[in-house]
VEXLUMKOL-265916 format. One record per residue: residue in three letters; x, y, z of N, C-alpha, C in turn; residue number from 1. Coordinates in steps of 0.05 Angstrom, whole numbers, plus 5000, padded with zeros to 4 digits. Layout:
# VEXLUMKOL-265916
> ALA;X;Y;Z;X;Y;Z;X;Y;Z;NUM
...
# end
This chain:
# VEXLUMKOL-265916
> UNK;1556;1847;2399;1528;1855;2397;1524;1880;2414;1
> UNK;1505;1901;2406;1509;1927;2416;1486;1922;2446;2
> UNK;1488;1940;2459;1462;1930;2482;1438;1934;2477;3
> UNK;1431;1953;2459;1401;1955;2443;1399;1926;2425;4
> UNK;1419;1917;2413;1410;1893;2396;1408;1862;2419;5
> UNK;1420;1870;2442;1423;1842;2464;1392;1859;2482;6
> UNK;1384;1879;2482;1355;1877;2491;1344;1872;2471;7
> UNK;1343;1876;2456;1318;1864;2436;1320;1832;2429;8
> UNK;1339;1821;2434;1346;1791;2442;1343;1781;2464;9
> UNK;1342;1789;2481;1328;1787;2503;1296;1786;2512;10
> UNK;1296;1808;2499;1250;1811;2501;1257;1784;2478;11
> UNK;1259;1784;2462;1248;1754;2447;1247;1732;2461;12
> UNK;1268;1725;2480;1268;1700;2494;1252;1703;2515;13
> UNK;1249;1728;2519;1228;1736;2554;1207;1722;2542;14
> UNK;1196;1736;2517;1168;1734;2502;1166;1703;2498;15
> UNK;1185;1688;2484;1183;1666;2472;1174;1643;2504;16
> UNK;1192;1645;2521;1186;1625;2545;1166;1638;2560;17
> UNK;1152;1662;2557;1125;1671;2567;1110;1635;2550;18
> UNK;1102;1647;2527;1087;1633;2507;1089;1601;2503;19
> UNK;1111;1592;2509;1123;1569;2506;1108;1556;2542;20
> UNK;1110;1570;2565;1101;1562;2589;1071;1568;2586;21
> UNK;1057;1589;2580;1030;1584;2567;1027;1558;2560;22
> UNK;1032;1550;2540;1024;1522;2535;1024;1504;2540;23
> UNK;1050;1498;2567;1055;1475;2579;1031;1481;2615;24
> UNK;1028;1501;2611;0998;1514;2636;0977;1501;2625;25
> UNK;0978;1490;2601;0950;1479;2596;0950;1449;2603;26
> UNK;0982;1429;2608;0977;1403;2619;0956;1403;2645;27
> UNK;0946;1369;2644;0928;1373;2657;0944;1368;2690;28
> UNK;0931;1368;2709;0940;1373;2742;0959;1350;2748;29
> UNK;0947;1319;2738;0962;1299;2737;0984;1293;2732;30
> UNK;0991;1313;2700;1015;1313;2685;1037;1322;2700;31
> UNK;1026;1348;2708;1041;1365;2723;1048;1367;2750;32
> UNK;1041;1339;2769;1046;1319;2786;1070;1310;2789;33
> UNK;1077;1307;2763;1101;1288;2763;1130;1303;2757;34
> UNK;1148;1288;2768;1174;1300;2760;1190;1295;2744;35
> UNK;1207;1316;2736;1219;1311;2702;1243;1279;2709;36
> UNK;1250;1278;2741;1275;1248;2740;1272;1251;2766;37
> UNK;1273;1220;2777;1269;1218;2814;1289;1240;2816;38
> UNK;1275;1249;2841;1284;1266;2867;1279;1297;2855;39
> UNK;1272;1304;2835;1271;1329;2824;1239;1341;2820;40
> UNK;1237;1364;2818;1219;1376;2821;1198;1367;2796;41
> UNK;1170;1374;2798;1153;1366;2795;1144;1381;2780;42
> UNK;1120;1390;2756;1120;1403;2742;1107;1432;2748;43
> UNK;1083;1427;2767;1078;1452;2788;1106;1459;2800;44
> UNK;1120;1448;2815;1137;1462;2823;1156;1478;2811;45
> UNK;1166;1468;2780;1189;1475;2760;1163;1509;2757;46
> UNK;1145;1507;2753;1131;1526;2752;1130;1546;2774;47
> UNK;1129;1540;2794;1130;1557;2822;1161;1572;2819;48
> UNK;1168;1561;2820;1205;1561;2808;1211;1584;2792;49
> UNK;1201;1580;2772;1200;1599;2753;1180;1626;2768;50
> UNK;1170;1624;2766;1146;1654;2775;1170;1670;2799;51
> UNK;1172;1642;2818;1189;1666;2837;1219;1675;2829;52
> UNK;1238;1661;2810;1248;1674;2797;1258;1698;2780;53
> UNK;1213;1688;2761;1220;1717;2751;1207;1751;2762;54
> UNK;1203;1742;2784;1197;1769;2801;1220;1779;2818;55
> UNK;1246;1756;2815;1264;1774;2831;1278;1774;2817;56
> UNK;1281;1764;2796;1300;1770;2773;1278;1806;2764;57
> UNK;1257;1808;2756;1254;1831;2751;1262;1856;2780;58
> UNK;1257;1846;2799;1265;1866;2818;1284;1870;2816;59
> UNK;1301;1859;2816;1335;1861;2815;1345;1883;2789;60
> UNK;1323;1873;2771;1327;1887;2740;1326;1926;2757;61
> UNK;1294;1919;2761;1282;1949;2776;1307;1966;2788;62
> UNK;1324;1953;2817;1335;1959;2836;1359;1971;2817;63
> UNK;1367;1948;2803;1396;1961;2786;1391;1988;2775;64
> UNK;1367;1987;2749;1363;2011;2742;1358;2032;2763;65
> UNK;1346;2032;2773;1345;2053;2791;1361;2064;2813;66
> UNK;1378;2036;2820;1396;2042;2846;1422;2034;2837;67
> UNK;1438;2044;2816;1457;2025;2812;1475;2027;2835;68
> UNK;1488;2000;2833;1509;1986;2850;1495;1975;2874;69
> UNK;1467;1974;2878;1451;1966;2903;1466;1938;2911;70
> UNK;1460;1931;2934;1466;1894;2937;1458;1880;2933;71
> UNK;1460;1854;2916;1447;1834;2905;1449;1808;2921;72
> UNK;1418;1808;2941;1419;1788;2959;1410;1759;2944;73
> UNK;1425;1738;2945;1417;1712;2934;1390;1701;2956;74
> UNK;1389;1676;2947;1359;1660;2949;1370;1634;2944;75
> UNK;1360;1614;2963;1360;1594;2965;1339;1575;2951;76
> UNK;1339;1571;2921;1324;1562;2906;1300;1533;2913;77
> UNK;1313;1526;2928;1310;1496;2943;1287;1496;2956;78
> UNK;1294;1518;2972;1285;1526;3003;1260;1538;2994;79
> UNK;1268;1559;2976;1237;1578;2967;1215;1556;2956;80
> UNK;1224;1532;2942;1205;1510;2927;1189;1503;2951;81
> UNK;1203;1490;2974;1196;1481;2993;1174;1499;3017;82
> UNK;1189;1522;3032;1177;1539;3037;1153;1555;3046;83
> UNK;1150;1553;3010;1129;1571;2992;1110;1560;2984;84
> UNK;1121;1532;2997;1097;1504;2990;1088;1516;2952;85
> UNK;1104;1509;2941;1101;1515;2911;1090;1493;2899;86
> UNK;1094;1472;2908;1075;1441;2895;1045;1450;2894;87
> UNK;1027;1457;2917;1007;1473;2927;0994;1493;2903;88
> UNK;1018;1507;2900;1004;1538;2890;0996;1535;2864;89
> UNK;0972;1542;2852;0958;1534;2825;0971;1552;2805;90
> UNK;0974;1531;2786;0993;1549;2770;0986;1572;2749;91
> UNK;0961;1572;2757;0946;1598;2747;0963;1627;2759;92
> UNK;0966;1615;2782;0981;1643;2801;1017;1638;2792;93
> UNK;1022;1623;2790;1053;1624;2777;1056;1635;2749;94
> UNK;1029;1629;2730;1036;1637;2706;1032;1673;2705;95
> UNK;1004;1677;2725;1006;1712;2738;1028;1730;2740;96
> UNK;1041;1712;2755;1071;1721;2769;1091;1724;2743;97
> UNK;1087;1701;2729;1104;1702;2704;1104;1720;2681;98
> UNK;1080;1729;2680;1072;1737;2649;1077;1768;2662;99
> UNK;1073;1783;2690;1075;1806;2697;1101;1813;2696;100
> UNK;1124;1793;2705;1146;1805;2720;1158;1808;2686;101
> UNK;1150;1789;2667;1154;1793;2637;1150;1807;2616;102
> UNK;1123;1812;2620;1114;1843;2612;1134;1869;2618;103
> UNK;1131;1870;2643;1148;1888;2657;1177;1892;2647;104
> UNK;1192;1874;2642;1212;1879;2637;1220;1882;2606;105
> UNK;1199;1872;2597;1198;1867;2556;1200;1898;2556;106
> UNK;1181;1914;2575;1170;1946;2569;1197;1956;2572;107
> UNK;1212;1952;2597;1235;1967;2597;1259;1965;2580;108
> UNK;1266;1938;2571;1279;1933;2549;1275;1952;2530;109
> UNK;1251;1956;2530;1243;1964;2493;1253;1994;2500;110
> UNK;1244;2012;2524;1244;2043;2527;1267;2054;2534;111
> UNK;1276;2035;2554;1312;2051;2565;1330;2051;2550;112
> UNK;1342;2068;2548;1370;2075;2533;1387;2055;2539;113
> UNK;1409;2059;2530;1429;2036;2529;1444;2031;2553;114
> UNK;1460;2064;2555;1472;2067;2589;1461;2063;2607;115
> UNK;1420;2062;2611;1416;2056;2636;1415;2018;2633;116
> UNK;1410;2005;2619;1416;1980;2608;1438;1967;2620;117
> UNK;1462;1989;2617;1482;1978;2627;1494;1988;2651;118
> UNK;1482;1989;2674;1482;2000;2701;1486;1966;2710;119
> UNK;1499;1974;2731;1509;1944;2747;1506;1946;2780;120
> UNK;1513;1922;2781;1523;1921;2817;1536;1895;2811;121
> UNK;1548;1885;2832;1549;1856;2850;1532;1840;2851;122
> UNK;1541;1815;2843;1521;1794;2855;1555;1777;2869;123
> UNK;1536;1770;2898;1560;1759;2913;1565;1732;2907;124
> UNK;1556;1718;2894;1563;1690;2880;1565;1688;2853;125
> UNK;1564;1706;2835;1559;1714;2812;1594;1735;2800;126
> UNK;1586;1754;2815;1608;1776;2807;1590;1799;2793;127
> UNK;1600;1815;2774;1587;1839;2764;1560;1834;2747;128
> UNK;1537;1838;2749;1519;1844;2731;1508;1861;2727;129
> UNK;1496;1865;2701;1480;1888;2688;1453;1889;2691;130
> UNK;1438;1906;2687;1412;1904;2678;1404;1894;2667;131
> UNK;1421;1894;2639;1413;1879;2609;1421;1853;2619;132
> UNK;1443;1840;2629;1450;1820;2641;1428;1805;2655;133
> UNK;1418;1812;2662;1404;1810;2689;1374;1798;2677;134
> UNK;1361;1811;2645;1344;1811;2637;1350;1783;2618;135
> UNK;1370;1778;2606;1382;1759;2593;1382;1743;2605;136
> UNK;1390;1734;2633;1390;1714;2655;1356;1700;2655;137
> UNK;1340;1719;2656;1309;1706;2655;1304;1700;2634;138
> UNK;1311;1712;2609;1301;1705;2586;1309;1676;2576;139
> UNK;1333;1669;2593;1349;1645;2581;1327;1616;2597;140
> UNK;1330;1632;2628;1319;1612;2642;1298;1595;2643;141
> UNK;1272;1605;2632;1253;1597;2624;1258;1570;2598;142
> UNK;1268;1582;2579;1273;1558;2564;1296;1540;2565;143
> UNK;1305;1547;2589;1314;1522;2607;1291;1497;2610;144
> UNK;1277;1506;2628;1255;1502;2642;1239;1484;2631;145
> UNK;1238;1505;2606;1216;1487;2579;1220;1458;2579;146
> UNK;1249;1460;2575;1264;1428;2569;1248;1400;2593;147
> UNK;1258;1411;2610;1245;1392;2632;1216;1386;2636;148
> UNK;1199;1414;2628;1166;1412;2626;1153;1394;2605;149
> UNK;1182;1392;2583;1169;1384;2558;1181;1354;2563;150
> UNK;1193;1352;2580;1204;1314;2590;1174;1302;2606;151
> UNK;1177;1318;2621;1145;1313;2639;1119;1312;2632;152
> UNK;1118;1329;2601;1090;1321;2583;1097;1297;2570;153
> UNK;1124;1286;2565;1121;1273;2545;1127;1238;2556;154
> UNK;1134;1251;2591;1135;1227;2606;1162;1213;2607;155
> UNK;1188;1230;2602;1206;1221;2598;1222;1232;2617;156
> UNK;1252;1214;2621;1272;1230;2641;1291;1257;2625;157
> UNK;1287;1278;2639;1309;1297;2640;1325;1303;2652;158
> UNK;1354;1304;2635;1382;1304;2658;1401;1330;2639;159
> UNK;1411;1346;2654;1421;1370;2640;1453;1350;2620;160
> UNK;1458;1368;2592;1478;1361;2585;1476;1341;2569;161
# end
């Protein structure tokens, strides 16, 4: 697949788990209380999760293009839920966070050329990624996400696999 045809496969999945988390933003506060299987996050939080994800997944996008080979500092996914007190935060402000860092990056998909697409660095637990990589990584993640949001509307356990 050429990198103009894996960005334009990419904004679809950005777009699609935008739209797809829209609608699971409309459960009510109760729903979204609960967690998709004991000991796991909660549906505000799978949401908190996501928002801060995709703001540093778009930064990272930003940093590459602009800085290639910059250093790609990881995050303690756990820690930031906890933290950031993300249970707390209304998910009006996670879907904010979401739909911007998504926008944002749908725009650049669509405008940059291919070579800057494919600008890289390091990720130190990862190995080499791209831009385009990098944009593919969020696009996928969200409808990850879905899966578990849509166990928790429907009141059922979710277990990967």
């Amino acid at each position: 697949m050429s990198v103009k045809e894996r960005a334009a496969e990419a904004a679809r999945r950005i777009e699609a788990g935008r739209r797809g988390l829209e609608a699971m933003a409309r459960l009510d506060a109760a729903t979204l209380a609960r967690a998709y299987a004991p000991g796991k996050w909660n549906g505000a939080e799978v949401f908190g999760h996501l928002a801060d994800c995709d703001l540093v997944y778009y930064y990272r996008f930003l940093k590459v293009v602009a800085e290639e080979g910059v250093p790609i500092v990881p995050f303690d996914q756990d820690r930031w839920v906890k933290e950031l007190r993300v249970r707390e935060r209304p998910i009006a402000v996670s879907m904010a966070c979401i739909a911007a860092a998504r926008v944002g990056l749908a725009h650049y998909l669509a405008v940059l050329p291919p070579a800057v697409l494919e600008r890289g660095t390091v990720h130190p637990e990862r190995g080499p990624v791209t831009a385009i990589s990098l944009a593919e990584v969020c696009g996928n993640h969200a409808l990850h996400h879905l899966e578990q949001l849509e166990a928790i509307r429907d009141g059922r356990t979710w277990s990967a696999g």
